[in-house]
N, C-alpha and C positions, 0 to 999 in steps of 0.2 A: 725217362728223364723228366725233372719238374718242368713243367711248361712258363715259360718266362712270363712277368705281365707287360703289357707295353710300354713302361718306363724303364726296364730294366732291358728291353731291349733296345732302346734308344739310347741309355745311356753307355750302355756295352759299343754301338756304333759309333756313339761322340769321342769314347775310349779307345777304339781303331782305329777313327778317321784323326783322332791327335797323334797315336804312336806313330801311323804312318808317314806321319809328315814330320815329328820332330824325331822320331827314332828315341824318345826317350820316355822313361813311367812315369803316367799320367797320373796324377791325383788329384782329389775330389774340388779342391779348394781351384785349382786350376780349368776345373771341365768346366764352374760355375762359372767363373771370371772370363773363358774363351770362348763359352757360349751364351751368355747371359741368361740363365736357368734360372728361371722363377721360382726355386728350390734353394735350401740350407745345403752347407755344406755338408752338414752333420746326415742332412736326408742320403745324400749322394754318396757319403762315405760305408751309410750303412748297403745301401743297395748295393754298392762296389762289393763289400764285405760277403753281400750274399750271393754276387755275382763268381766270387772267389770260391766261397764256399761249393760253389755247383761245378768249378772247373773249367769256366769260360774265362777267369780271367786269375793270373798270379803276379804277388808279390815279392818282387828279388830281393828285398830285405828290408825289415820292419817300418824304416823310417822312409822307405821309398815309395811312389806310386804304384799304379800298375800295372800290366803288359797285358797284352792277347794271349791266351793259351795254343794250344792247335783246335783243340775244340769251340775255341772262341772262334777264329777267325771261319771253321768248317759253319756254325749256325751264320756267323754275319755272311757269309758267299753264299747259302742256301738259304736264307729266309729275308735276309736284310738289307743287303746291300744293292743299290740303286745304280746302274749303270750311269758314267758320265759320257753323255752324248758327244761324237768328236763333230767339231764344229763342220758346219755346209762348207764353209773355204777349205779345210782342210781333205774332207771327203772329196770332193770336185779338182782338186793340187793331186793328191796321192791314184784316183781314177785315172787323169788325163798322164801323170807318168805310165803307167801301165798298157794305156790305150795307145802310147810312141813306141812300146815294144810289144804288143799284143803278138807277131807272130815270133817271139824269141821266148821260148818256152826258159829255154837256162837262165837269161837276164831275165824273166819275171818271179822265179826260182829266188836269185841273188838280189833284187830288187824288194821283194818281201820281207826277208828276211833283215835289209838293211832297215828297211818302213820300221817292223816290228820293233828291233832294239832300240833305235831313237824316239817313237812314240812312247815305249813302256821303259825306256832306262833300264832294260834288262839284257839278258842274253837268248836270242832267239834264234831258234830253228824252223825250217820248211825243208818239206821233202819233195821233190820232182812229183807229179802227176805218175803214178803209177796204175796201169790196167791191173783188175781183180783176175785176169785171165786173156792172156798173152794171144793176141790177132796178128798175123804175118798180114804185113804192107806193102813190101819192096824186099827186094834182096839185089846187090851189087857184087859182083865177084870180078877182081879186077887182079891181071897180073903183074907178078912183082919180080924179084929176082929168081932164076932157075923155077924149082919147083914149087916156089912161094907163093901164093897167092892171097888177098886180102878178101875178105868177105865182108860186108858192110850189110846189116839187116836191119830193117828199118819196122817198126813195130803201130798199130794202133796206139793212138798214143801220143805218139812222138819220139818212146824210146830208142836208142842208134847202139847197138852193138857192132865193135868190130875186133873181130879175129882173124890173126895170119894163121893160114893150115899149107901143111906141106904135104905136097899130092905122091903121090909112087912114081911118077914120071911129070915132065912136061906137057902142058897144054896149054895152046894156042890162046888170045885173046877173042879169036871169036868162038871158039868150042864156049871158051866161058860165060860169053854173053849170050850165048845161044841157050846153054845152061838155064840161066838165070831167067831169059827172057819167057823159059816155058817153067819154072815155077813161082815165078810174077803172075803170067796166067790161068797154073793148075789150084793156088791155092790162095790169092789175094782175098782179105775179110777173113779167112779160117781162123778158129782156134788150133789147139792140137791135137785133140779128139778128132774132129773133122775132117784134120791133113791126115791122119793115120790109117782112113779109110779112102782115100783114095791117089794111093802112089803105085799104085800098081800098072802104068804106064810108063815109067820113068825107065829111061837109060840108065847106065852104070855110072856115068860122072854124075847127073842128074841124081839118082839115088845117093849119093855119097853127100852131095851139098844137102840135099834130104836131110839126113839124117843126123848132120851137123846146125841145121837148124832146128829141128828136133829139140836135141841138147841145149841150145841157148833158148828156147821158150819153157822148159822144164826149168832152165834155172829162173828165168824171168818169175816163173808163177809163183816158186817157192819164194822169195823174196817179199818182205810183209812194207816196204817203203820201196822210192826210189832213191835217188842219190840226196844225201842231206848236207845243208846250206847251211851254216851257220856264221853268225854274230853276235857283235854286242858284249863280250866276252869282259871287256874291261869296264861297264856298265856294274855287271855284281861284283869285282871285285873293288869300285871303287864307294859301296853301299860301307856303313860305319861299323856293323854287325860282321863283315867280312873283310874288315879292312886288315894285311897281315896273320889273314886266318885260314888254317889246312880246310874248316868247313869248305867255302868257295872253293877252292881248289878240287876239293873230293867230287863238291855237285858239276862241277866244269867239266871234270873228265867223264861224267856220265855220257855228254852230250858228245864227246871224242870216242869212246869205248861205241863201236856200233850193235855188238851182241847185246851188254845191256839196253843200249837204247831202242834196238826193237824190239826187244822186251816191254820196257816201258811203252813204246806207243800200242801193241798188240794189246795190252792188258786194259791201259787207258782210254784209247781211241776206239780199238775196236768190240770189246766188251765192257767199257766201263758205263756208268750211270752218267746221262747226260745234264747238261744245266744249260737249257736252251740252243742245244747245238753244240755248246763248248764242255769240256772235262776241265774240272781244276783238282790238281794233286798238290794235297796239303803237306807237308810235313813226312813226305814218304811215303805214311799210310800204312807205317810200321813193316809194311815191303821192299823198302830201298834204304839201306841205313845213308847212303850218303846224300840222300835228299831228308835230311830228317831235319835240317833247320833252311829249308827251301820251299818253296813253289811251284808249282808247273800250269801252266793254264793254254787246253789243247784244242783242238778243233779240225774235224776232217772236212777237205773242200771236194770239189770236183763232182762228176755224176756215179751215184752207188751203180755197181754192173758194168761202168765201163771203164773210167779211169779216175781214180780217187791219189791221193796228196793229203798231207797233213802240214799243220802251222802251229806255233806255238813260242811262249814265251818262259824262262825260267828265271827267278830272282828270291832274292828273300821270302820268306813270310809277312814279312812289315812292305806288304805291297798293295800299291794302288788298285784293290780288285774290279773297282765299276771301271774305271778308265781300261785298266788291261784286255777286261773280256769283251768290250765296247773295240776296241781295236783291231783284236784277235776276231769278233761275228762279222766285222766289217770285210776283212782282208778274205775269210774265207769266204763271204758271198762274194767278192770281188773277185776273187782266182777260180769258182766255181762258173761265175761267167766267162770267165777267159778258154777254161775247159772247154765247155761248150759250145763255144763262138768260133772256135781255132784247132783242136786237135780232135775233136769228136768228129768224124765222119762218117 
């Protein structure tokens, strides 16, 4: 692709940083007047023209300015755009909330999440702190009605599964804590590779609870997020571009639909091309038709190996990207310490 000179990238960015803000096409005579360009109109219209010409920037109709393409806005996020720093009050306000719930793993979850859409005016996601590979913590088995019993497993992590199982008979509340209290002991810190080799001590109730733990850390590991948080939802739809419009609706449900959406984060998150820590998904990317006049801008928090989360924001294309991804590095180095400081053991 022709390599831009550096007037035509700058005025490609003055062209973004106007649509973003007025939502409307910008033209030449306007970028002069709203930035005081020491340049003709006539200079700017042409550069516009050849800006056009390359497919960074289109005209919705002849007598109109003109817009960001997806390829515009993919070089301004990868070569141009300048993060807007969130002010010292603001980082030191949004810390000290977090630092009043630093041991409430859910409320810092739903606390993000709320952070994200009202700094980006968009609709944002965070996924619980999820282990890459499921450690036994604690296990609770507590009796319930007749042969009911509740199982309560508690994971590396933070994670809390609980399951009613019904036994073949009746058992005691101390059988069951008896149970519990010797595979608290046989296998606290394991993986499940690790438990599978040594249960060859275990009694027959004990083997049973075994194996039903088992099952819930195979489901744990298969799972690519933990539980996802979301807001912000009437943020895009009250954007001008999605006002009354099935587009927003279509991208809303991605973030509702959970198979597509570990989809998206698998692809994005975990294999995608990074932009200093964060993934921005332009326009779909030709792989998600109902993000194809949206955004995504991602970032995985927590410690790789032991329990990782993602955060993230979705809104139009016509978005604030230095403030977005300035928001989004912040929260995941933020929640990366909270990881480490609280549920890492």
């Amino acid at each position: 692709m022709t390599e831009l000179t550096d007037r035509q990238r700058m005025l490609l960015s003055l062209v973004i940083h106007e649509y973003v803000r007025s939502a409307n096409p910008v033209g030449s005579k306007h970028v002069v007047e709203q930035f005081n360009l020491d340049m003709s109109s006539a200079t700017v219209r042409n550069e516009l023209s050849t800006l056009t010409e390359l497919g960074y920037l289109r005209q919705p109709h002849l007598s109109a300015g003109r817009v960001p393409t997806e390829d515009g806005y993919r070089l301004f996020v990868g070569n141009i755009v300048q993060e807007t720093e969130l002010p010292d009050s603001t980082r030191r306000t949004i810390a000290h909330q977090f630092y009043q719930m630093r041991q409430d793993v859910e409320g810092w979850t739903r606390l993000a999440a709320s952070i994200l859409a009202h700094q980006s005016r968009a609709a944002s996601l965070v996924t619980a702190p999820h282990p890459e590979q499921s450690r036994f913590k604690h296990l609770e088995l507590i009796a319930a009605r007749g042969r009911q019993v509740l199982m309560v497993l508690v994971l590396m992590g933070g994670e809390i599964m609980q399951r009613f199982i019904t036994l073949p008979e009746p058992v005691s509340q101390e059988q069951l804590s008896s149970a519990a209290d010797r595979l608290n002991l046989i296998f606290s810190g394991q993986n499940i590779g690790e438990m599978s080799s040594d249960s060859s001590e275990l009694v027959a109730l004990e083997q049973e609870f075994y194996q039903i733990v088992l099952d819930e850390m195979e489901q744990a590991d298969a799972m690519i997020s933990g539980e996802v948080v979301l807001d912000g939802f009437t943020n895009v739809l009250a954007e001008p571009e999605f006002a009354d419009s099935e587009e927003a609706r279509r991208a809303l449900r991605v973030l509702e639909e959970k198979t597509l959406l570990n989809d998206i984060l698998s692809k994005t998150v975990l294999h995608g091309s990074s932009l200093g820590g964060v993934q921005v998904l332009i326009g779909g990317e030709g792989i998600y038709d109902a993000l194809s006049q949206c955004s995504v801008v991602l970032a995985r928090y927590g410690t790789p190996g032991l329990a990782t989360g993602t955060l993230g924001v979705l809104g139009p294309m016509r978005m604030p990207y230095g403030r977005t991804i300035s928001i989004v590095r912040f929260l995941s180095g933020l929640l990366s310490d909270l990881v480490n400081d609280t549920i890492i053991e």
